[in-house]
N, C-alpha and C positions, 0 to 999 in steps of 0.2 A: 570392406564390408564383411569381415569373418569376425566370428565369435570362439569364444574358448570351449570344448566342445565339452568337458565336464567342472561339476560343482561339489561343492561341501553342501550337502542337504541342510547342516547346521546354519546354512543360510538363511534357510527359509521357513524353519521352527515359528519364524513370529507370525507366518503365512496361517499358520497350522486354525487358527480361529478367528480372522478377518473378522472386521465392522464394514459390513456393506456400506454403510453411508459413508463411510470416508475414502475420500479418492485418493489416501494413499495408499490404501488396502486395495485400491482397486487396480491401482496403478499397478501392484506390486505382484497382483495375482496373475495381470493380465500379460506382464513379463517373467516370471514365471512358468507362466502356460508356454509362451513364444518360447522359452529354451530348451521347454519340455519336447520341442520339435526337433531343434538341434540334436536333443538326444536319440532322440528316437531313432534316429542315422548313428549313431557315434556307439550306444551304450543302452537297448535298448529294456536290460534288466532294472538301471539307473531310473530310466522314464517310467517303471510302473511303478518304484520307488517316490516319485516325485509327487505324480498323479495321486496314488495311495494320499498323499501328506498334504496336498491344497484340493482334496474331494473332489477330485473330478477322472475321468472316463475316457480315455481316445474311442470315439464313437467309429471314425474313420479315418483313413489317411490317403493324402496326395499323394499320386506318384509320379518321381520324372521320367518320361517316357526315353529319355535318350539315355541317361545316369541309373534309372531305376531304383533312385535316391528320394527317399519321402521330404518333401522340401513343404508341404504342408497337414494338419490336422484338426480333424472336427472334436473337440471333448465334450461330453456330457456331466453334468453337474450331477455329481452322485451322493452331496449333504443332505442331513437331516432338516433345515432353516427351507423354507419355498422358495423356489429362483422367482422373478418377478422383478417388475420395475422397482429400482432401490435397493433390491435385495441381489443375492448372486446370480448370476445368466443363467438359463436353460444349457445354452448352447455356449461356444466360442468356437470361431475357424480362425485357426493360427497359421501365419509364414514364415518359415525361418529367414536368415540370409544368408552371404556365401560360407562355405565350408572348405576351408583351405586343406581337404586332401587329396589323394594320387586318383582318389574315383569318382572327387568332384570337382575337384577344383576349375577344369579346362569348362563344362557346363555352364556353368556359376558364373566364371569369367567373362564368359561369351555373353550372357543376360544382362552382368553388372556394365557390360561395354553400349549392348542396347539401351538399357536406363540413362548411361549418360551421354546418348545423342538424341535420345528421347524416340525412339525406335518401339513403342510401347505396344503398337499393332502387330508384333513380330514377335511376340513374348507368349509362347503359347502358356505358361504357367497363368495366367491370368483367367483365360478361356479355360483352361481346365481346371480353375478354383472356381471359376463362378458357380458352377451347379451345387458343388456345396453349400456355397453362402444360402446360393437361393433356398436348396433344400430343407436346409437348417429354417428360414425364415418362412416357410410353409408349415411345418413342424410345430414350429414354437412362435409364430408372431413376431411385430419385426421390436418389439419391446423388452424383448427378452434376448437378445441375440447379442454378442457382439463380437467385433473383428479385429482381429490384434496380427503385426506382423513389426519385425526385425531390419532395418537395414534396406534391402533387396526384397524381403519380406515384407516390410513396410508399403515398399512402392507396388508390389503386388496387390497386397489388402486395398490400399488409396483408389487402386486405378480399376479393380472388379466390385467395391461400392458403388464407385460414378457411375459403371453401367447396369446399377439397377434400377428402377420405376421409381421415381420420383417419392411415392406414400410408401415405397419400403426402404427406402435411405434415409428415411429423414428420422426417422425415429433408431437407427442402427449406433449404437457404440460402440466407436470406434476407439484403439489404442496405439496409433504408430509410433515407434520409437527408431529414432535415429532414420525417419525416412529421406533418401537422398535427393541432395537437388543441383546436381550437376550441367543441367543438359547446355552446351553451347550456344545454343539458342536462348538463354536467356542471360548471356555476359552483360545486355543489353539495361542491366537495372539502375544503372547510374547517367545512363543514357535516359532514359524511362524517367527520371528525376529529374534532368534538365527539361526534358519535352513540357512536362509537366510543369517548370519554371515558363518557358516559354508561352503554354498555350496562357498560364495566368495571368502575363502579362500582358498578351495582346489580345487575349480572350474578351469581345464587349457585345457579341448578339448569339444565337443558337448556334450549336455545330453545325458547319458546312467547312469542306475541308480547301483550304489556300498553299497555290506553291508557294509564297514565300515563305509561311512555316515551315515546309515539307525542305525550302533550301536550308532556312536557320535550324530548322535539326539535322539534317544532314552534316553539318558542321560539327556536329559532337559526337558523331558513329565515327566510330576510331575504325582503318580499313575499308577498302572501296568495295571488297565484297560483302559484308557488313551492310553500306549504303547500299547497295546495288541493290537487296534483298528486302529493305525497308521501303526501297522505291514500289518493288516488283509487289509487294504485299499492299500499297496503299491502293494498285488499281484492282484491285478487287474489293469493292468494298461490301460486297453485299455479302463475303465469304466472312470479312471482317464484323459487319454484323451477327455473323449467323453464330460465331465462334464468342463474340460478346455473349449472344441469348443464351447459349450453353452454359457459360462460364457461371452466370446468375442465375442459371438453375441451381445450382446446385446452393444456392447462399444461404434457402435452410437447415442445410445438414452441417451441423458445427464438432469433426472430428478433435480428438484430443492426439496433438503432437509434441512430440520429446527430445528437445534439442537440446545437447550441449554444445557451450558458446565455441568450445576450442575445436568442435571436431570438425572439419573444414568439408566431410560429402554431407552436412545436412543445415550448417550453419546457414546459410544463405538462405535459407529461409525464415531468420528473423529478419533478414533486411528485406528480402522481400513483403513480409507485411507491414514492415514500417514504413515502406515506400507506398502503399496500397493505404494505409490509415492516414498518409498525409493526404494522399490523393483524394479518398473520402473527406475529407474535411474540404475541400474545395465546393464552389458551387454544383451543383447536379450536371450543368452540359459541361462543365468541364472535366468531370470523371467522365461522362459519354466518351467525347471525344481522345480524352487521353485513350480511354480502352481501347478505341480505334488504335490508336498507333501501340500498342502494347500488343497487339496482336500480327501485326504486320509481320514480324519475322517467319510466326507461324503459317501463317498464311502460302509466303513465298519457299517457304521450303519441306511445306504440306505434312507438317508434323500435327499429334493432335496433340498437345499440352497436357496429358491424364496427371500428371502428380501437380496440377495446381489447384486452389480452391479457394473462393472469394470470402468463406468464412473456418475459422479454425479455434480451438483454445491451446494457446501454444504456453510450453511448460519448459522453461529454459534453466538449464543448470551452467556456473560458470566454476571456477577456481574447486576444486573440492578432490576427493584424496587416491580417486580412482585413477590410474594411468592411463586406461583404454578408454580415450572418449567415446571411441565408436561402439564400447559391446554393451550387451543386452545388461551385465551384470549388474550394471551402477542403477538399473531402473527398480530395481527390486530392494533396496537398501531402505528401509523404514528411516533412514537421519536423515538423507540426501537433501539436502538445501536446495529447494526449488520455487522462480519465481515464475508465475503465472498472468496470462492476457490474453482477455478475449478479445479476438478482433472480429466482427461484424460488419458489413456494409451500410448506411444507413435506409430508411425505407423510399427515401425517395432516389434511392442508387437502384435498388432491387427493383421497386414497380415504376421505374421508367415508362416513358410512352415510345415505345418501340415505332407508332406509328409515324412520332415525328421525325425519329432518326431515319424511318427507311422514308420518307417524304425528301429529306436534306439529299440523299442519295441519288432521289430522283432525277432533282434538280441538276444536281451536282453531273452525274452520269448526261443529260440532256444540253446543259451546257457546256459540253465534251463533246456533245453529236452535232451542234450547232458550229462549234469553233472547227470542227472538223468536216463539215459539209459547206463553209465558208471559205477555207483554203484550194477549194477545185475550181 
């Protein structure tokens, strides 16, 4: 997750007078800013060079409290053109990612090791970026704002948007590039694809959950603690609910993600939406219930999932000339060959009737209390 800590400004001359309507300009500025963070640690005469040359201001900066390493930054848009919707941000709060030197590296290390067991309530850089987000989006409105981070920076920006108020996320643009998606907890998506074969095939009245399902997917969890943990997640269904209701909260805010195909901490999440738009495509109680089991791992090993989200417009680069799949550099490149898709949930996924599912539950839970007050 480290980036190369300086650049040839001649980089980013074509920056120098962006078309706000075009999201390559936008894309371009918005990494740009992200490595303007980078520098700001590294070189930080560089960074008012940069700032100088894409009009914009470090308003404020993050500090790591352990490292003393600014790992993120608020800039203000200091062009002559009005920031506004369409036009440039007011604001942007940038995250870098790791920085491979002697005074950050061991920090860095330690976070990118959190992110990939999905340790996300332990990551104080998040908590200590949200007040800016927020401040920013007090300031200036949540239409003028947006959030860009790097790598490890990425998964920072992701996981301090989800924790804001519903009417100020929805409207927030977002920029992650290269955000990771490693966590253990989700080896589980091919697994997730079978279940989802499974539940279609024997799927023929509303969701209510059956051991025989719960044995014939057990059969495709490769490792018994794996199964153990899909066991231990489906008796809790009402956590499994609750971690559904979350999940489609968030289905109005549609973040812009920046995956290259080759770079193996972020790729996984084109196959994760591809696995989630087939699932959408299924009937409505079968996305239900699949979700159910999609969540069970979390459930049993009491992680909360922040770097996922039900809806995205994902921006994937494959074959092309850059060697570093994972750095900031290649997002900033005005040629870069990039294909683009939005994935969406459809509306009868989103306004589900919660109240059937927590009814099935009831059931469900009651002929557990029956079957077991029948045994004595």
């Amino acid at each position: 997750m480290a980036n190369n800590n300086g650049i040839d400004v001649t980089e980013l001359l074509h920056l120098a007078l962006p078309n706000w309507e075009d999201p390559i300009h936008r894309r371009c500025i918005a990494a740009g800013l992200v490595n303007i963070v980078y520098v700001l640690e590294t070189n930080p005469n560089q960074a008012k060079e940069l700032c100088c040359l894409l009009q914009f201001e470090v308003k404020e900066t993050a500090i790591d409290e352990h490292d003393k390493s600014v790992y993120g930054a608020v800039f203000e848009w200091r062009g002559k053109e009005k920031a506004g919707p369409g036009g440039p941000p007011s604001e942007v709060v940038a995250f870098r990612g790791t920085l491979l030197r002697p005074r950050n590296i061991l920090e860095d290390l330690i976070l990118d090791f959190k992110v990939a067991i999905a340790h996300f309530n332990s990551i104080e850089r998040i908590d200590k970026g949200l007040p800016f987000l927020r401040n920013s989006l007090h300031r200036n409105g949540c239409q003028n704002i947006w959030i860009t981070g790097h790598s490890l920076g990425a998964a920072i920006a992701l996981a301090a948007a989800r924790k804001l108020e519903q009417k100020e996320r929805r409207e927030l643009e977002a920029h992650l590039f290269n955000p990771p998606f490693l966590s253990p907890t989700f080896p589980q998506l091919k697994v997730f694809e079978r279940i989802a074969k499974i539940l279609v095939g024997t799927r023929k009245c509303a969701p209510s959950f059956q051991c025989s399902q719960s044995q014939e997917i057990c059969k495709h969890i490769q490792g018994p603690s794996e199964a153990l943990a899909f066991q231990m997640g489906l008796k809790d269904e009402s956590k499994l609910l609750e971690l559904y209701g979350d999940f489609l909260h968030y289905s109005d805010w549609i973040p812009n993600l920046y995956v290259n195909e080759k770079d193996l901490i972020c790729a996984t999440y084109l196959h994760y939406f591809e696995v989630w738009k087939g699932i959408y495509e299924q009937k409505s109680h079968l996305v239900h219930e699949s979700m159910k089991y999609f969540f069970c791992f979390e459930v049993a090993t009491k992680k909360t999932p922040w770097h996922i989200v039900p809806s995205a417009k994902v921006f994937r680069v494959g074959r092309h000339f850059f060697s570093n799949h994972h750095g900031i550099c290649q997002w900033w490149s005005k040629n870069l060959q990039v294909k683009s898709i939005e994935y969406i949930p459809p509306d009868e996924v989103t306004h589900c009737n919660f109240n059937r599912l927590q009814k099935s539950v009831v059931l469900h839970n009651k002929d557990g209390d029956d079957a077991n007050h029948s045994s004595y």
